[in-house]
C-alpha positions as CSV (number, residue, x, y, z in Angstrom):
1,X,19.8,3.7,42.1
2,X,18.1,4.5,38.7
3,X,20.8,5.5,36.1
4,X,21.5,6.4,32.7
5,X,22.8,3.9,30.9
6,X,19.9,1.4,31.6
7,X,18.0,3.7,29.6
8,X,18.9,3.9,25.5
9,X,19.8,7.4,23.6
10,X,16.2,8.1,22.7
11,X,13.8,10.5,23.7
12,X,10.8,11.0,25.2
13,X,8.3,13.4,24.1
14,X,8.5,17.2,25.4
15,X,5.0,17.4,26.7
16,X,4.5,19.9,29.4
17,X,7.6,21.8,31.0
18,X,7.3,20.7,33.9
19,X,7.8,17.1,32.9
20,X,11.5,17.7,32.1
21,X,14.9,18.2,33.7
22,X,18.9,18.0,32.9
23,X,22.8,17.5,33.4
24,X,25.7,16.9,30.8
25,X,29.6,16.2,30.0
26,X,31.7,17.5,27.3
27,X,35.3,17.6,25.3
28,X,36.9,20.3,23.5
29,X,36.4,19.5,19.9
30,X,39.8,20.9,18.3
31,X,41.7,18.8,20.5
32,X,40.6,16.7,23.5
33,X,43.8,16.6,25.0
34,X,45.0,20.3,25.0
35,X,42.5,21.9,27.2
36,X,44.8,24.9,26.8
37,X,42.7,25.5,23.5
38,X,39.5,28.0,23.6
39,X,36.2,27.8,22.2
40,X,35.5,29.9,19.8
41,X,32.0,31.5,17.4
42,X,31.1,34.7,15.6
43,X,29.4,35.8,19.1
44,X,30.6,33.4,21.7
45,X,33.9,32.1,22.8
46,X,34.9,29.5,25.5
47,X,38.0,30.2,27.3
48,X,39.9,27.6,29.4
49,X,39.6,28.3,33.1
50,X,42.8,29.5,34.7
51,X,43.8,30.4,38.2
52,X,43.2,34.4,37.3
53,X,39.4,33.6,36.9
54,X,38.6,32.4,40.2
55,X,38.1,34.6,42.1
56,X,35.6,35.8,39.7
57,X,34.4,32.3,39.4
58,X,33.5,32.5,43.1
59,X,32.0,35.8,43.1
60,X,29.3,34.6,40.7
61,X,28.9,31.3,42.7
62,X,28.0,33.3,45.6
63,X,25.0,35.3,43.8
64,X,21.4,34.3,44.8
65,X,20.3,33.0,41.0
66,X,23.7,31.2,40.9
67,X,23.8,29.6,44.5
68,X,19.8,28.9,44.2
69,X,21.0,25.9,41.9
70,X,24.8,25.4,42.8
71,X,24.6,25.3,46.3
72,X,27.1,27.1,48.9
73,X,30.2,28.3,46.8
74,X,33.5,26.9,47.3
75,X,36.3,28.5,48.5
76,X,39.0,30.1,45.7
77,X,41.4,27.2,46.9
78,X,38.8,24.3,46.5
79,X,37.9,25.6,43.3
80,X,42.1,25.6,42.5
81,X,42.3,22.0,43.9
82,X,38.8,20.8,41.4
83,X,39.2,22.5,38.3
84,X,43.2,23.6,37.9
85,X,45.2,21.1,39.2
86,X,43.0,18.6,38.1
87,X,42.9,19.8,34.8
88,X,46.0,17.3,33.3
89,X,44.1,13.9,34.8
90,X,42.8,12.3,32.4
91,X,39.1,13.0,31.0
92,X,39.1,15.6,33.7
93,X,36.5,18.2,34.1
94,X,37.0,20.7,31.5
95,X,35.7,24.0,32.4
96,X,35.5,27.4,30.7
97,X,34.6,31.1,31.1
98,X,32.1,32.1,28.4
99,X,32.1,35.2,26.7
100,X,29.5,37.2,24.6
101,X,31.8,39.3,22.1
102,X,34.3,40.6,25.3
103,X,32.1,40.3,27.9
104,X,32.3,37.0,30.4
105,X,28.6,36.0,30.7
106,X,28.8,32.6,32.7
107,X,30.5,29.5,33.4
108,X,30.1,26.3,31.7
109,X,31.7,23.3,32.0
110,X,31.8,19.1,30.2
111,X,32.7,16.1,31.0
112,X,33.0,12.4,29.7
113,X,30.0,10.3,31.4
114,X,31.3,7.0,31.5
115,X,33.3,6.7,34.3
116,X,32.5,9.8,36.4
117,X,32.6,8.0,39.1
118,X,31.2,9.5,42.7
119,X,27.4,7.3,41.7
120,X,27.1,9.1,39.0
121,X,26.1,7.4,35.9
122,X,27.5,4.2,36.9
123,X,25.9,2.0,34.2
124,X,27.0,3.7,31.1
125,X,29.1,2.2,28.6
126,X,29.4,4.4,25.7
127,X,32.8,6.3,25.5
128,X,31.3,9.4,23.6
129,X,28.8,10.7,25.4
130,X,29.6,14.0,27.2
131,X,28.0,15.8,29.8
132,X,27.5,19.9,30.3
133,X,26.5,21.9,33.6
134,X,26.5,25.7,32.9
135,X,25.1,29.5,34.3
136,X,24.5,32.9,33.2
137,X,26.5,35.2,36.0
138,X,24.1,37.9,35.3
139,X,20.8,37.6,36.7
140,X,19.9,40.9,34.4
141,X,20.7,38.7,31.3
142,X,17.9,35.7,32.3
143,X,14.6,35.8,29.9
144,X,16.8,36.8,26.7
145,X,17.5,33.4,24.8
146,X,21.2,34.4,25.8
147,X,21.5,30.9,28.1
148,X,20.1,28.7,24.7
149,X,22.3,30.5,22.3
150,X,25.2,29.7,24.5
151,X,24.4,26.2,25.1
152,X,23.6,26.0,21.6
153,X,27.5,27.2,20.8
154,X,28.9,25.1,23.2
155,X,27.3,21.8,21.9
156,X,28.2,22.6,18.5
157,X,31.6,23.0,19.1
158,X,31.5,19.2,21.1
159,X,30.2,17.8,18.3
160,X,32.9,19.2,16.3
161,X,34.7,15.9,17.5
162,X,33.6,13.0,15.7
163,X,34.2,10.8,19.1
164,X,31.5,12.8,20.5
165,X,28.1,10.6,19.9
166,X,25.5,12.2,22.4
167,X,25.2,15.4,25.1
168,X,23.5,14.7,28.2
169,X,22.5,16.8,31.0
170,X,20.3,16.6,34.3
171,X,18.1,19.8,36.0
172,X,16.3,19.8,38.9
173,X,12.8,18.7,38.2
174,X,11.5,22.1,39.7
175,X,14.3,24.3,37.7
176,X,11.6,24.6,34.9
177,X,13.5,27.6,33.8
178,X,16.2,25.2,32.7
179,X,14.1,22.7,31.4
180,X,12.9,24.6,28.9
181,X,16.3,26.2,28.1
182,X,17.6,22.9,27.6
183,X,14.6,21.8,25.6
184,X,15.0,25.2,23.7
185,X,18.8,24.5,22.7
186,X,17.8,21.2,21.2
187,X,18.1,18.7,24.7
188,X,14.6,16.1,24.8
189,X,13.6,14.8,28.1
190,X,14.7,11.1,28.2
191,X,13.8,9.9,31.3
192,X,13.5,11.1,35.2
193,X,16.1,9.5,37.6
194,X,17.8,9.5,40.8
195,X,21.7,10.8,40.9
196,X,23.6,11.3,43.9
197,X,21.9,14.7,44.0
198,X,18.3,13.6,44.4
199,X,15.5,13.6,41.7
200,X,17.0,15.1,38.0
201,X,15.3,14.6,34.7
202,X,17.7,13.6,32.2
203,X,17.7,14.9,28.9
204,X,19.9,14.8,25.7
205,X,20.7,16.3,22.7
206,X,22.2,15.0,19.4
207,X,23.1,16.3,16.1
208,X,20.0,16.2,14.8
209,X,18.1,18.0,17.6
210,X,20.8,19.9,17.9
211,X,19.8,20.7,14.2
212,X,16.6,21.2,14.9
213,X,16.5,23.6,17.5
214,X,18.8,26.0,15.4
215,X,16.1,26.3,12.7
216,X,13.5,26.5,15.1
217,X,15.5,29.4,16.6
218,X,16.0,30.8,12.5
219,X,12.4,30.5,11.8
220,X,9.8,33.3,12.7
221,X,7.0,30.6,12.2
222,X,9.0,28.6,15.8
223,X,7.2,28.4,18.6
224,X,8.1,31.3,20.5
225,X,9.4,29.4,23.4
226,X,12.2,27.7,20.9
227,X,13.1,31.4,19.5
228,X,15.5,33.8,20.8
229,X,12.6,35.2,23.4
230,X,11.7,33.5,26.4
231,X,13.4,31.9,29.9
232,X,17.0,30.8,29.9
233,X,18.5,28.5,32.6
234,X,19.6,29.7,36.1
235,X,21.8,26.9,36.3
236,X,22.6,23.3,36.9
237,X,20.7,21.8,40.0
238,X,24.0,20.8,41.1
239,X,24.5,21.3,45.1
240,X,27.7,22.5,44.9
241,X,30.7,23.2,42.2
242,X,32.2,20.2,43.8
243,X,29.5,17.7,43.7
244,X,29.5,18.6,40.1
245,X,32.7,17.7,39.4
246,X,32.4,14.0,40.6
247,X,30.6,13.3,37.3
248,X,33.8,14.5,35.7
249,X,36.0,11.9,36.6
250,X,38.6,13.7,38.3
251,X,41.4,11.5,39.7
């Protein structure tokens, strides 16, 4: 099995879209070990998952653009048994309801890498890089940079904690709407591989593409596909909320 760490934190370049794909882990950058603690931005906010959203969390699982990429949605008790009372094991999943201003938009969660366990990223030995999976719950709200600009957020805030060193994150090959989501929010292709999913590209994002990508998006001179305009991600390829969660180490 082809995996991550065999490859080194560089980059490949972004040539055409369809070269490209993506999957990630992530802490909490206030406090890694108080999950209890939200996200927060002038526009977006990250709250903890709690047992009150999931049965909104399944809801959106179940929609076409959601379950195109996520697979069959769990049930509200699977979902209790991955994400909530796994939430105190350690470098457990953390997951999070995002929110525009008031409004929940999507889901997003991160992860540490090394050590997921389940096949996933088996080869990796560097204790600071994360991993993100993430959707918009609104099909309606696809095509408005909204999926970037919350990516975008959410990264920042991981690399509010110094202990964080690199985002990674895997697509589908053929979710090119991702792709270039991912590439637009400041994630470079690194290499294709093979994860207990099938085929993924691998891509990841540091501080300074992170950097990048947010002048890019300031600029009127970008490239419109790096401005606010243009596709945003449908979601993680993962096949199910589950599967997902293996890379998270729960235990």
């Amino acid at each position: 099995m082809e995996t991550v760490a065999s490859q080194p934190h560089g980059e490949y370049v972004l040539g055409e879209i369809d070269a490209n794909v993506e999957n990630a882990h992530g802490l909490p950058l206030s406090d890694p070990l108080t999950p209890s603690a939200a996200l927060s931005s002038p526009d977006f906010r990250f709250d903890p998952l709690t047992q009150q959203h999931l049965p909104m969390l399944r809801e959106w699982l179940l929609r076409p653009h959601v379950a195109q990429w996520w697979g069959d949605a769990e049930s509200i008790a699977e979902l209790h048994s991955d994400y909530i009372l796994a939430a105190g094991e350690p470098n457990a999943t953390r997951a999070y309801i995002a929110k525009l201003g008031a409004e929940p938009i999507g889901f997003i969660q991160s992860y540490v890498v090394m050590g997921s366990g389940g096949g996933w990223w088996e080869d990796e030995t560097d204790p600071g890089a994360r991993g993100i999976d993430q959707f918009l719950c609104e099909a309606r709200q696809l095509n408005q940079g909204i999926g970037r600009r919350m990516i975008r957020a959410f990264v920042s805030r991981l690399f509010g904690d110094a202990g964080v060193s690199v985002i990674q994150t895997d697509p589908d090959p053929t979710n090119l709407r991702a792709v270039r989501c991912y590439a637009a929010a400041g994630f470079r292709a690194v290499t294709p591989v093979i994860t207990p999913d099938g085929p993924a590209l691998l891509m990841r994002c540091t501080r300074q593409s992170l950097a990048l990508a947010a002048e890019n998006a300031a600029s009127p001179f970008a490239p419109a596909d790096l401005r606010q305009q243009g596709p945003d991600a449908l979601g993680h390829p993962a096949k199910s909320v589950k599967t997902a969660l293996k890379r998270g180490a729960l235990r």
